[in-house]
C-alpha positions as CSV (number, residue, x, y, z in Angstrom):
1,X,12.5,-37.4,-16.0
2,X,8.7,-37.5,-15.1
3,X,9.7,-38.2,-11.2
4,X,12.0,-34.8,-11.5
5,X,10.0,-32.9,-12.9
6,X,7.5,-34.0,-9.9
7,X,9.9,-33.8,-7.3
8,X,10.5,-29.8,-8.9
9,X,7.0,-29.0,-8.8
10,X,6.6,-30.7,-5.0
11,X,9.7,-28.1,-4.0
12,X,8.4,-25.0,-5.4
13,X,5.1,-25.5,-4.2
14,X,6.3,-25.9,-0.7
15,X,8.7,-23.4,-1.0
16,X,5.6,-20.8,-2.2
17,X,3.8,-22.5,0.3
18,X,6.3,-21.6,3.2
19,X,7.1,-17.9,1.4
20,X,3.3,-17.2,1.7
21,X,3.2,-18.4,5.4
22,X,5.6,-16.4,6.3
23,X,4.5,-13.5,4.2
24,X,1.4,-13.3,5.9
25,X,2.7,-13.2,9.8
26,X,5.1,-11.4,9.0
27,X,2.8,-8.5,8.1
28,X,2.1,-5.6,10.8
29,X,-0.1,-7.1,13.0
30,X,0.0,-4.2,16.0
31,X,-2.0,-0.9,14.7
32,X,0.3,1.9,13.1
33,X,1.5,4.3,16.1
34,X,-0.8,7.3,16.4
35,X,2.6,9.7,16.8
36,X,4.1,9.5,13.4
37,X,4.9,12.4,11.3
38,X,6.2,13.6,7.6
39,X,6.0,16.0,4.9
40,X,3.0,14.6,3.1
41,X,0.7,11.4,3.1
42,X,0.0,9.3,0.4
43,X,-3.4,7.4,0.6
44,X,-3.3,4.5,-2.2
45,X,-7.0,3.6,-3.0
46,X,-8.8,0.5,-2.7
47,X,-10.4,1.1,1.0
48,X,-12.7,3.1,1.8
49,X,-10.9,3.4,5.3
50,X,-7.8,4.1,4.1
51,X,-9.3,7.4,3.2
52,X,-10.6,8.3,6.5
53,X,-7.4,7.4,8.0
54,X,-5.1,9.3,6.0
55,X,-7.4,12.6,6.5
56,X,-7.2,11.5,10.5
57,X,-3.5,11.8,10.4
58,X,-3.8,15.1,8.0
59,X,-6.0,16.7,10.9
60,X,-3.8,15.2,13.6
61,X,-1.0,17.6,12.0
62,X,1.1,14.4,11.0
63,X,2.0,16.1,7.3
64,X,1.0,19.1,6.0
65,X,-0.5,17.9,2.9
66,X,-2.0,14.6,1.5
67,X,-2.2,12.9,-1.8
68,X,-4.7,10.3,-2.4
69,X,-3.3,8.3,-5.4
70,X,-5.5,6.3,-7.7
71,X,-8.5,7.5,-8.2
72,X,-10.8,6.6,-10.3
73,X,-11.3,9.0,-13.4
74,X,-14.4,10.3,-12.8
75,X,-14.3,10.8,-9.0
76,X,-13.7,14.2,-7.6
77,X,-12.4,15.2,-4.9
78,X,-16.0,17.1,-3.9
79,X,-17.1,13.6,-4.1
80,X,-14.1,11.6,-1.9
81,X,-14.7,14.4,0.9
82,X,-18.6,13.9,0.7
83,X,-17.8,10.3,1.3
84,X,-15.6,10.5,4.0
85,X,-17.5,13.2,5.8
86,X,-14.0,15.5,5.7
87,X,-13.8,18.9,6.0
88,X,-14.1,20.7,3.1
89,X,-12.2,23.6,3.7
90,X,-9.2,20.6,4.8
91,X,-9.7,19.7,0.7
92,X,-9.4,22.6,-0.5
93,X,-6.2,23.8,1.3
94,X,-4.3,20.7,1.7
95,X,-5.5,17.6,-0.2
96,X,-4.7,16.5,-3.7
97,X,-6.2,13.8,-5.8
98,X,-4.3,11.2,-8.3
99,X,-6.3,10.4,-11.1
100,X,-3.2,8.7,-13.2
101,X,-2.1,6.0,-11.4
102,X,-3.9,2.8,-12.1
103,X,-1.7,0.2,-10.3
104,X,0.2,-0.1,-7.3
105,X,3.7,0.6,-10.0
106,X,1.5,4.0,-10.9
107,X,1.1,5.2,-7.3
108,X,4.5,5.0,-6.7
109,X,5.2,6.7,-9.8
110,X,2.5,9.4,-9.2
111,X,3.9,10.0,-5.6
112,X,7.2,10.6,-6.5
113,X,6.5,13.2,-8.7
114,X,4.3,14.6,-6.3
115,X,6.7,14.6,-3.8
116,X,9.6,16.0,-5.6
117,X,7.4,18.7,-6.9
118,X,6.5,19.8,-3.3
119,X,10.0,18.9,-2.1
120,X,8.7,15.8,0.4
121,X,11.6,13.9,1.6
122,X,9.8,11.8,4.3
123,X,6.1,9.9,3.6
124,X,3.7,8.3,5.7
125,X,2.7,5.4,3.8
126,X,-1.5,4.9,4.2
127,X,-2.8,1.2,2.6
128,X,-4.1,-2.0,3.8
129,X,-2.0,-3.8,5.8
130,X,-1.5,-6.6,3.4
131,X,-0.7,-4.2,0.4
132,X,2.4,-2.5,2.5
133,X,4.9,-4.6,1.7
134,X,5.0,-5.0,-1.9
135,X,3.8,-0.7,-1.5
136,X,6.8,0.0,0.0
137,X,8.8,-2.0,-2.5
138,X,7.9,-0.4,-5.4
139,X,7.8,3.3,-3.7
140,X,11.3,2.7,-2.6
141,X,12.2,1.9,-6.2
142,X,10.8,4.9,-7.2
143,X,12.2,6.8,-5.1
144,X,14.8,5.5,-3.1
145,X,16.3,8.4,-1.4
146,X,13.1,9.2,0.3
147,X,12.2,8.0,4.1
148,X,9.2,6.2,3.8
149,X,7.1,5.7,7.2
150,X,4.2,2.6,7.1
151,X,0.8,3.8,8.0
152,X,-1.1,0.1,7.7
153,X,-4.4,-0.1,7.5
154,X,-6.3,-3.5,9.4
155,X,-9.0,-5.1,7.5
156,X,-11.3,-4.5,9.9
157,X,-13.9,-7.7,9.4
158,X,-10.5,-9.9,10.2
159,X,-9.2,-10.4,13.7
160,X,-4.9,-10.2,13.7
161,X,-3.6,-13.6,13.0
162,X,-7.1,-15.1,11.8
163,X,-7.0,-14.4,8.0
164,X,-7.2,-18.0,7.2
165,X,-10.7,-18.4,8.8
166,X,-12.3,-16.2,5.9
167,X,-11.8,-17.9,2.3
168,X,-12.4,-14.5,1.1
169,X,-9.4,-12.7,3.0
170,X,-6.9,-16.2,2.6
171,X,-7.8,-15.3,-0.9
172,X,-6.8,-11.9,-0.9
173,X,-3.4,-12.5,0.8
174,X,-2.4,-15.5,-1.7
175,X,-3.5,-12.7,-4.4
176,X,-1.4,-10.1,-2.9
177,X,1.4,-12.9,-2.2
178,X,1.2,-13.7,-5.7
179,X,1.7,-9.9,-6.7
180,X,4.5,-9.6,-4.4
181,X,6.9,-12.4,-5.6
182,X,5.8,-11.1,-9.4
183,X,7.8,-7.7,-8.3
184,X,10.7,-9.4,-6.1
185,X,11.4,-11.1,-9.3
186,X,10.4,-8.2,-12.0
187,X,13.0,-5.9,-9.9
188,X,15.8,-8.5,-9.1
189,X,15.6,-9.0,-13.2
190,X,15.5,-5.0,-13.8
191,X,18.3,-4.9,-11.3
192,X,20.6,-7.4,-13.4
193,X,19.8,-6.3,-17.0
């Protein structure tokens, strides 16, 4: 009993082992294609530079409006553009700030309403490289009938393909690998009950 029980453990530990591999060169490793277009972007927070790029693409004419999507409470837009160094009159006319969402789940909530409301039907996708798959998961769940276009974001202290040199980044991608099986399995479950 004890020996199966090991013998169980040894498998799914290799088998999270090999999932987490392959999670991690599997993700985007080329930068996002500067010709990509949509209705509207949607920035998910959590890197500074995810900001700056999603304006980039705004003032580039990719979309015609932008939604950055988790904001913390306090935060105002003023605030985001003041940090980013974006044009304020690009704020006022075409950005709009999320202060609702507090998980990756809540983004993808918050931008579906968003887009429906504006009547998006194609999305460019701005996070960390690392985040996109498990973003794009759980915006295609919640909202499945819209074309989604990935905008990844580099880490940019990491060179492509060296993650495992910095403890701290190897950390973040088990973390985010970790996150990502969690929601394969919550929406397989949702998906059967």
């Amino acid at each position: 009993m004890l020996r199966s029980l090991l013998i169980l453990c040894a498998i799914g530990a290799a088998m999270f082992a090999g999932g987490f591999l392959h999670f991690t060169y599997s993700l985007p490793s080329k930068p996002a294609p500067d010709a990509v277009e949509g209705d509207g972007i949607i920035v998910l927070t959590g890197a500074p530079s995810r900001i700056a790029v999603g304006l980039d693409l705004l003032e580039k004419h990719c979309a015609g409006r932008l939604l950055i999507s988790g904001v913390y409470q306090k935060t105002t837009g003023t605030r985001i553009q003041t940090m980013v160094d974006g044009d304020p009159a690009l704020f006022e006319c075409c950005v709009d700030i999320d202060h609702d969402a507090l998980d990756t789940i809540g983004n993808a909530r918050q931008a579906a309403q968003w887009a429906e409301e504006h009547k998006f039907s194609r999305l460019i996708i701005v996070t960390s490289t690392y985040h996109m798959p498990r973003s794009l998961m759980e915006f295609h769940r919640a909202m499945p009938e819209a074309r989604l276009v990935a905008y990844p974001v580099p880490i940019s202290d990491t060179p492509d393909g060296d993650w495992w040199r910095s403890p701290q980044v190897a950390r973040l991608y088990l973390s985010e690998y970790a996150k990502y099986v969690f929601a394969l399995v919550r929406n397989r479950i949702d998906d059967l009950t």
